[in-house]
Every structure is written in structure tokens, then in C-alpha cells.
C-alpha positions in Angstrom: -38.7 6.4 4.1 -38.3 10.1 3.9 -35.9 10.3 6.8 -33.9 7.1 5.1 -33.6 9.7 1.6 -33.1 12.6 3.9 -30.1 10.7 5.5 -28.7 9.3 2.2 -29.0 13.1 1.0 -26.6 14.1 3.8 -24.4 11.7 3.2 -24.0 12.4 0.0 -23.3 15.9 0.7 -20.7 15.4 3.1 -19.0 13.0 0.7 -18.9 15.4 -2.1 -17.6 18.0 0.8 -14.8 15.9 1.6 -13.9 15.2 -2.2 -11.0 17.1 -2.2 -9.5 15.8 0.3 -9.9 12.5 -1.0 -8.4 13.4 -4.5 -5.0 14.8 -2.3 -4.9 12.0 -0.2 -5.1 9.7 -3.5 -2.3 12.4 -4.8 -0.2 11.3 -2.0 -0.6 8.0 -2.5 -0.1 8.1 -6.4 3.7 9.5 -5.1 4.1 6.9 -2.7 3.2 4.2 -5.2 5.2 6.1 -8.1 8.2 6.4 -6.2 9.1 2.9 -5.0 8.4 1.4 -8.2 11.4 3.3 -10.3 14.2 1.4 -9.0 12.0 -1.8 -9.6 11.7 -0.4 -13.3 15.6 0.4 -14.2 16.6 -2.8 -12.1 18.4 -3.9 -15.2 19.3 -0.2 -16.3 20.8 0.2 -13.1 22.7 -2.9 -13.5 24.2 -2.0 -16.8 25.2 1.6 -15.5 26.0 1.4 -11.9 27.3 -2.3 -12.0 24.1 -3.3 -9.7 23.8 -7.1 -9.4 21.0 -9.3 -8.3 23.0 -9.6 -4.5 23.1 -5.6 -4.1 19.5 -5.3 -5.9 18.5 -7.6 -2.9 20.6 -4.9 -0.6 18.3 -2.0 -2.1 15.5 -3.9 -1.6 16.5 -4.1 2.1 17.9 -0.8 2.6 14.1 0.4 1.9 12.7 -2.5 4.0 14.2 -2.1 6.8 13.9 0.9 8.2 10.4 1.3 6.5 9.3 -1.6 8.6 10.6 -0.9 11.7 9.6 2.7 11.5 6.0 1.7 11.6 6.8 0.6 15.3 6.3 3.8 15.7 4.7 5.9 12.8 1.7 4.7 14.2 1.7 6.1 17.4 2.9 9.6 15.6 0.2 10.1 13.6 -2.6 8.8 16.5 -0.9 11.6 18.4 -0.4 14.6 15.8 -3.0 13.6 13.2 -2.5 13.7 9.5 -1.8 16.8 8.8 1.6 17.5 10.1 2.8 13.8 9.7 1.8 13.2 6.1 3.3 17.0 4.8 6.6 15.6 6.2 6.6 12.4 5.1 5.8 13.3 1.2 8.7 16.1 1.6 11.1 14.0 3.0 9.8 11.2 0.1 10.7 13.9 -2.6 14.1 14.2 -1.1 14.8 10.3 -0.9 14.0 10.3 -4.6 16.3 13.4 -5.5 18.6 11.7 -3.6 18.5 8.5 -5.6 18.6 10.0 -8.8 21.6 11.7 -8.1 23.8 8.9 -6.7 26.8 7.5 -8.6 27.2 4.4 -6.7 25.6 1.9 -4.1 26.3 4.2 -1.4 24.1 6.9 -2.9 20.9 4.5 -4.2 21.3 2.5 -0.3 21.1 6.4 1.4 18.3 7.2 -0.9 15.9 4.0 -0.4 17.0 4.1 3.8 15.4 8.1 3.7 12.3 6.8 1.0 11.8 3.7 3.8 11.5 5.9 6.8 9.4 8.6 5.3 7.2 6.3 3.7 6.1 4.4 6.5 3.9 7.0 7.7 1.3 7.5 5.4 -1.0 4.3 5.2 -1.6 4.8 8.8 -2.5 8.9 8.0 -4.6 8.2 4.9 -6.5 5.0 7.1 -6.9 7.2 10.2 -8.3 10.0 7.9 -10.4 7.7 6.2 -12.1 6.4 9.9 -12.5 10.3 10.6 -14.6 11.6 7.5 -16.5 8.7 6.6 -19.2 6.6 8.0 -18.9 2.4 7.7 -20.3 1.9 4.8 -18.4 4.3 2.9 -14.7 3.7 3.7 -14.1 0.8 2.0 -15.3 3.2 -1.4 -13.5 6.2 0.3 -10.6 4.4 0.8 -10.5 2.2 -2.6 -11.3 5.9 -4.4 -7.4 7.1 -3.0 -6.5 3.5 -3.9 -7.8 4.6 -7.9 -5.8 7.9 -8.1 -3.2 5.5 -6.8 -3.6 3.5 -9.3 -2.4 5.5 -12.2 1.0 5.4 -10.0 1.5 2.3 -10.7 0.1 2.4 -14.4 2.2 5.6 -15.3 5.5 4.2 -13.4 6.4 1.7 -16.2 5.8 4.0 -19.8 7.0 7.1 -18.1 10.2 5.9 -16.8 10.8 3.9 -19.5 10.1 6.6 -21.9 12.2 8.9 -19.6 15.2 6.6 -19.6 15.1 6.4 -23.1 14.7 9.8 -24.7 16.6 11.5 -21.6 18.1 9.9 -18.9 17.1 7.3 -16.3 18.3 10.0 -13.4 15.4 12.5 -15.0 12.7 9.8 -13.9 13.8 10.3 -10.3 14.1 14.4 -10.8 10.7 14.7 -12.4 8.3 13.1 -9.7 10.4 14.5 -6.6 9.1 17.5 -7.5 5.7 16.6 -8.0 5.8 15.3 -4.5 6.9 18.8 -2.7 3.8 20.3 -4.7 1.6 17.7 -3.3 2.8 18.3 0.1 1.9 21.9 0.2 -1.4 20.8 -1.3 -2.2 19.2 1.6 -0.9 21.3 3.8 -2.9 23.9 2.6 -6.4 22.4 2.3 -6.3 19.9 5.3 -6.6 22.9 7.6 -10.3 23.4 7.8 -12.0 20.3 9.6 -14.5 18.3 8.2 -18.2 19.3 8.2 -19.0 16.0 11.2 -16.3 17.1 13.2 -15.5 19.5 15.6 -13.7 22.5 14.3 -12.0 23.0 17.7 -9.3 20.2 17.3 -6.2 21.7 15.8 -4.7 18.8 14.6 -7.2 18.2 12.0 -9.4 16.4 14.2 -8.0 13.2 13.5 -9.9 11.7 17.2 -6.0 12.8 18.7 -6.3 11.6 22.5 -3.1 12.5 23.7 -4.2 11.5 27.4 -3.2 8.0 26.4 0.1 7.2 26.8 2.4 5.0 24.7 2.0 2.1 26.5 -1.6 2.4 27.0 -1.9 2.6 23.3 0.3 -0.3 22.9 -1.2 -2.0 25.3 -4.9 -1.8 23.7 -3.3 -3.1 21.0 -1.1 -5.7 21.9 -3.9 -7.6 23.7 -6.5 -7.7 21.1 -6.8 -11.1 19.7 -8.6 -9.9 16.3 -5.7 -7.6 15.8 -3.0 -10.5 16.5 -4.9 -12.4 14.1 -5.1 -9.9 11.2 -1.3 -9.7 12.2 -0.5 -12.9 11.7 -2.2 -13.0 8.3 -0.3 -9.8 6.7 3.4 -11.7 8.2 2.1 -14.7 6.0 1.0 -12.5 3.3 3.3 -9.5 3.0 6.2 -11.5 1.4 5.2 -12.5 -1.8 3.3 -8.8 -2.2 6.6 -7.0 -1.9 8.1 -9.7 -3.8 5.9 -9.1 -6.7 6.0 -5.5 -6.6 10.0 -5.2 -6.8 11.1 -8.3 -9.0 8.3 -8.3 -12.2 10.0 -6.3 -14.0 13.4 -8.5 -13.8 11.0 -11.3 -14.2 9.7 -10.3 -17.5 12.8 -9.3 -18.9 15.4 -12.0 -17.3 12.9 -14.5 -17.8 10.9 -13.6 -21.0 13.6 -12.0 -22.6 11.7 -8.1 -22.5 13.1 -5.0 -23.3 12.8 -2.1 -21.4 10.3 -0.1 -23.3 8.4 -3.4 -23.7 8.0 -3.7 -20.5 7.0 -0.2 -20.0 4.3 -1.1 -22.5 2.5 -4.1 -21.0 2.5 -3.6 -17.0 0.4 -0.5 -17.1 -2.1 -3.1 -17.4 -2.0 -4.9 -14.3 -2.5 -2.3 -11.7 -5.0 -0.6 -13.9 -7.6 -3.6 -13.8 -6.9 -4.4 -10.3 -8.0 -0.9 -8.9 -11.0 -1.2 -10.7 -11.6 -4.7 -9.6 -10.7 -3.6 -6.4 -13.0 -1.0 -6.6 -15.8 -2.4 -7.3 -15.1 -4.8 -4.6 -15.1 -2.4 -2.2 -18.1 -1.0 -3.5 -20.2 -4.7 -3.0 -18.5 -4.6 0.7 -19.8 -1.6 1.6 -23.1 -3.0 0.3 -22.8 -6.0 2.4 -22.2 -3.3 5.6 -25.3 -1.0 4.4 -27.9 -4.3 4.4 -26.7 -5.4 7.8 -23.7 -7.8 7.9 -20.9 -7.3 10.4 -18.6 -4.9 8.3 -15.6 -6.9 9.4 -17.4 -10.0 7.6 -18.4 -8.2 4.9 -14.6 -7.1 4.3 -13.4 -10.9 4.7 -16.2 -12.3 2.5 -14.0 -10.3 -0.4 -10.7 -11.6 1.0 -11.6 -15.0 0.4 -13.5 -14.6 -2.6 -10.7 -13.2 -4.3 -7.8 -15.1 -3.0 -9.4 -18.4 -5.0 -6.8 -16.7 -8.1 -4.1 -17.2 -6.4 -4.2 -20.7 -8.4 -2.8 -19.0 -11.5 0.6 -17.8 -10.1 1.8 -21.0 -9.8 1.5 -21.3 -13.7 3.8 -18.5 -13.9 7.1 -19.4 -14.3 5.8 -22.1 -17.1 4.6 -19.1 -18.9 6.8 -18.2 -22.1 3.9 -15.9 -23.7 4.3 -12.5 -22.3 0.6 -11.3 -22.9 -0.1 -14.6 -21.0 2.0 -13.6 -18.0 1.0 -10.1 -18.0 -2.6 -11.8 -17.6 -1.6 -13.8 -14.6 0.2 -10.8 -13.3 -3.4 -8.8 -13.5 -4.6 -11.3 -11.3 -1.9 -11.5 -8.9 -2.5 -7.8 -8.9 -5.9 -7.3 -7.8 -5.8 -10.6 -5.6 -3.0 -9.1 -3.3 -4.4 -5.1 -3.8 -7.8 -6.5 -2.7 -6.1 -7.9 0.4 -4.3 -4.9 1.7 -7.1 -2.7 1.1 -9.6 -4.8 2.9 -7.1 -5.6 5.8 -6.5 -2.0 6.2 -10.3 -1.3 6.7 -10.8 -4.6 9.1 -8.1 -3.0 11.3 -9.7 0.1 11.1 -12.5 -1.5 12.2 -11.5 -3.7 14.9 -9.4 -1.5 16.5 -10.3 0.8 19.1 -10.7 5.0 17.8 -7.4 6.1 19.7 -5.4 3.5 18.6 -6.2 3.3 14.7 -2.8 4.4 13.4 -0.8 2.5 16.2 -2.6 -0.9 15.1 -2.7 -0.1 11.2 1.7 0.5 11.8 2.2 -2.5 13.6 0.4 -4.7 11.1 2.7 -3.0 9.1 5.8 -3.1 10.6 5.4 -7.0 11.2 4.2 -7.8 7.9 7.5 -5.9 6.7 9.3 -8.2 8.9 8.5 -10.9 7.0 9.0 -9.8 4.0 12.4 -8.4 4.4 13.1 -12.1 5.6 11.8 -13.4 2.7 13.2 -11.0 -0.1 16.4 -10.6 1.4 17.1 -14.4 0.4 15.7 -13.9 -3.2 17.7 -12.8 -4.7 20.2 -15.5 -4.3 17.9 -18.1 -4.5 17.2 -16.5 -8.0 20.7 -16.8 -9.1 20.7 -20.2 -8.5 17.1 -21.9 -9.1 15.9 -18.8 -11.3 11.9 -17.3 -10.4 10.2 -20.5 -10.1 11.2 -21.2 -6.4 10.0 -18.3 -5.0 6.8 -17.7 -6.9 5.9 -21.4 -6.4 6.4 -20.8 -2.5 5.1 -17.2 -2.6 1.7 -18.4 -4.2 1.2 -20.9 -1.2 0.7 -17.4 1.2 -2.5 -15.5 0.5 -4.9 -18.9 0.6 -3.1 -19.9 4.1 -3.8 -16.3 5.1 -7.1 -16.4 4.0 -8.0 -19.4 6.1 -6.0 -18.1 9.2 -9.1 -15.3 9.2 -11.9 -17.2 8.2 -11.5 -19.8 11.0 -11.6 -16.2 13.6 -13.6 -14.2 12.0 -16.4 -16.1 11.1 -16.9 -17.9 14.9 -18.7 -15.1 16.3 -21.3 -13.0 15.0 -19.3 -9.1 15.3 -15.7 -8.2 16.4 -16.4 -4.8 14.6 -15.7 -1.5 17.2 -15.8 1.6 14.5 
């Protein structure tokens, strides 16, 4: 019992060493969830000053889609190879400039440019912050590690709506793009600056940030490890089935709420703070119940599916949706679609962490990426058309099929055999 508290003591230690880490890497991913939300937010700004209809809003969707999926073909294997430093200081610097670059276009041509740059740079840093994540922490503390980056995240998406909102209206909707680009270079040099020292559990020697870089594996070897795992293909195939309606929420709610329920702007601004901000705590404290599950003995790859399916039971209330003419009752449903899809992206993010071999972390977590983006740029690129002529129902009905088919796709693999878990 003594070694046990001496243990959880140590543990404890370490994880209050790496704190401030933790709070940059949530920093990053507060920019990265901030950024690609503000065209989302002045869709209908955007189409009032820049002539933007729901075709070319499809376009801008795509132009970020595209190359931020196919980038992750091979983001992955940069960041297995360089580590997190390097990767993720370029990535939130060349983030700032995609969102300078928005703000100051004047046409399509400009937003397209500025969402192409956003797509590739942004495709780099869930495979970072997940290989950091399987560095610093032990397995039954990622999924809390990892969901506590996921909470300064949060207020991203919380602060997106009122502050670009209130931005647009007492300034100018180009100051909403002006403000957080430079946020982003000063969170860049943050972590620049204090990644340099290595964790306490690691050795000090590795000047990458001893993110387990094993540059004696090639390209194709790393593929390869990957490409012939059939847990990975399977966690694959559930994110292509997945993905779609996730990016689909993300970048047409706010159109939803004010094509559909007749909105403002600001009133917008004032209602979907809400969503995100009970989904990362529900999230949260999911992952805190997972990590239980790990620390009494189950397989941790169970113990993350076990909260997959559990949550995935509200994807019943999407397909009330577009019935929904009472805004605080859509903004209700919207929570749950929130924390439903947030729950699955975290966990699946920590099951391929966990499944995949050490040297191949990033390569695995940017392929389930890139393919899951695939899908969804097939999916959203139709949308928006299919809007224009059928309105939202179409799409959420079909969209709100995808999560409990996912959900079943893993539970009939993962829950054959008694561990597929590696890390």
C-alpha cells in the first residue's frame, strides 16, 4: 500500500511538472479551434459583403478540406520524425498567417488562398499534441491529459461566436481575423520557448523533444506498420463514416440557426457559447471515468470504446432537429450533438494512440485523419447544393444515421478479443 501512495505521489508530481506544457498545448489548440470557426460565424456576413453564396461557401469549405486532408498523408510522418517542437511552432505561425490572410481579402480569391494556407498548416497539430500526449503521460492519464488541452480548447469554440460577433459589430468583421492571428504568433513562440527542456521520464539527450523520434524507420516501414494493422483499418473506417457530419456540424450551425430559425448575428453569438462549453466538460469527465476503467484493470482500448458507445445513444435527438422552430430547443440538441461527436474524436484519438505501435503514433493518428477528411469533403462538398434545394433537413437526417453505424463498426472488433492495446 505504501509503494501504491508512493507511486500515485510520483505521478502526481510529474503531472503538475508537465502542466505547462499542457496549458500551451491546449493554447494551441484554443487557436486551432478559434480560427476555423470565424468564417463559419460571418457565413452570412460574408455573403452580404463579399457576395459569398451557399455554392462558393461550399468552395471555402473545400478549399480548407482539401488540402488539410491530404496533408495528413503526410503530417504524420513529419512529426514522428521531427517531434513536436519544430512541427507545431510552424504550423500555428503559418495558422496566424492563413488568418491574416483571410481577413484581408477582398474577394473569393483571397478567403480560397487563406483557408488553402489554414488547411495545410493545420493538419499537423492533432498528430503533435497526441504524440506529445503518449510521451509525458502514462495510460491512465491521457485520456485526462488529453481532454484537459481539449478544455482550454474549449473556450475556442465558446469565445468564437460572442467575440466575432461582437467584433463584427462594433468594429469590423476583418478585425476578428486581425485579432486572433496575432494571438497565434505569441503562442508559437510560447512553445517554442518552453518545449525545449524534456520531460522529467524522459531522456534529456533527444533533441527533438524526445517525442520517441526513430528516424531508422523509413517511410515505408512506417507506413507499412500501419497499413497492415487491422485495429487501425478499423478505427479508420469508423472516422470515414463519422467525420462527415462532424465537419458538417461544425461549419453550417451557424447558417442553420439563422437561415433556418431566423437568428441574427449577435443572437447567435449569444446562444452557441453553450454547446461546446457543456460538451468539454462532459467530455471531460468522460475521460476522466475512462481513465478509471484503465486504472482498475480493463483493456484501455475497451475502456475508451465503452464511452464511444455510451454516448453515441444521443445521436437520437439530431434527427429532431430540423422539426425544431424553438431556438433554446435546438441549441439543446446542438449541446448534445456537441459532446456526442467531441467525445468521439477524443476517444478515437487515444485508441489510436493506443493501438498503434510507439514509432508510428503520428503517421497512424494523420492517416485516420486524412481519410476521415476524405469523406467529409465528399460529403460537404454536395451540401451545399442539396441545401439550396431540400433546405437542412436532408443532410442532418442522413448525417445523424453515421456515429451509431460507427459505433457498431468498433464494437463488433473491439470487443472479440480480450486486448489490442500496444502503449
Amino acid at each position: 500500500m505504501n509503494i501504491s501512495i508512493k507511486n500515485q505521489v510520483n505521478e502526481n508530481k510529474l503531472l503538475l511538472a508537465n502542466l505547462a506544457l499542457l496549458l500551451i498545448l491546449g493554447g494551441v489548440l484554443f487557436f486551432f479551434s478559434f480560427d476555423r470557426q470565424i468564417v463559419s460565424i460571418l457565413k452570412t456576413t460574408l455573403m452580404q459583403e463579399l457576395g459569398v453564396s451557399n455554392q462558393n461557401y461550399s468552395i471555402l469549405i473545400t478549399a480548407f478540406m482539401v488540402p488539410y486532408t491530404f496533408m495528413y498523408f503526410v503530417s504524420g510522418i513529419i512529426v514522428d520524425k521531427y517531434g513536436s517542437r519544430y512541427v507545431l511552432t510552424a504550423s500555428v505561425i503559418f495558422m496566424s498567417i492563413a488568418t491574416l490572410t483571410t481577413g484581408l481579402s477582398h474577394s473569393m480569391t483571397g478567403l480560397v488562398i487563406g483557408r488553402i494556407i489554414l488547411g495545410l498548416a493545420e493538419s499537423c497539430i492533432v498528430p503533435a499534441l497526441t504524440l506529445a500526449i503518449f510521451t509525458w503521460f502514462k495510460p491512465h492519464q491521457r485520456a485526462s491529459a488529453y481532454q484537459t488541452t481539449n478544455l482550454i480548447q474549449s473556450f475556442g469554440l465558446i469565445l468564437a461566436p460572442p467575440f466575432v460577433a461582437w467584433m463584427t459589430v462594433m468594429a469590423s468583421w476583418r478585425i476578428a481575423f486581425f485579432v486572433p492571428a496575432i494571438i497565434g504568433c505569441f503562442i508559437a513562440l510560447l512553445w517554442f520557448i518552453k518545449s525545449k527542456k524534456a520531460p522529467n521520464d524522459v531522456n534529456e539527450s533527444d533533441d527533438n523533444n524526445n517525442q520517441l523520434v526513430e528516424e531508422q524507420h523509413s517511410v515505408l516501414e512506417r507506413y507499412k506498420a500501419v497499413l497492415t494493422s487491422k485495429p487501425i483499418w478499423v478505427l479508420i473506417i469508423a472516422r470515414l463514416l463519422t467525420d462527415p457530419f462532424w465537419f458538417f456540424y461544425q461549419y453550417w450551425q451557424v447558417g442553420f440557426m439563422q437561415e433556418s430559425l431566423g437568428l441574427s448575428l449577435p443572437e447567435v453569438g449569444k446562444l452557441l457559447w453553450f454547446p461546446p462549453l457543456i460538451a468539454v466538460i462532459g467530455v471531460f469527465i468522460m475521460c476522466y471515468f475512462s481513465d478509471k476503467l484503465v486504472s482498475k484493470g480493463l483493456d484501455a482500448t475497451k475502456a475508451r470504446l465503452v464511452i464511444i458507445c455510451s454516448c453515441t445513444v444521443l445521436s437520437v435527438f439530431t434527427f429532431i432537429l430540423p422539426s425544431v422552430s424553438n431556438p433554446y430547443i435546438a441549441v439543446a440538441i446542438m449541446t448534445s450533438i456537441n459532446f456526442m461527436c467531441s467525445t468521439w474524436l477524443t476517444m478515437a484519438s487515444i485508441m489510436m494512440g493506443g493501438i498503434a505501435h510507439k514509432y508510428v503514433i503520428a503517421t497512424a493518428i494523420g492517416l485516420m485523419s486524412a481519410l476521415g477528411g476524405v469523406s467529409s469533403i465528399i460529403f460537404n462538398g454536395f451540401v451545399g447544393s442539396i441545401i439550396d434545394s431540400f433546405g437542412y433537413s436532408v443532410p442532418i437526417y442522413f448525417g445523424a444515421a453515421l456515429h451509431p453505424i460507427g459505433a457498431i463498426v468498433l464494437a463488433c472488433f473491439f470487443f472479440r478479443k480480450k486486448n489490442y492495446t500496444l502503449n
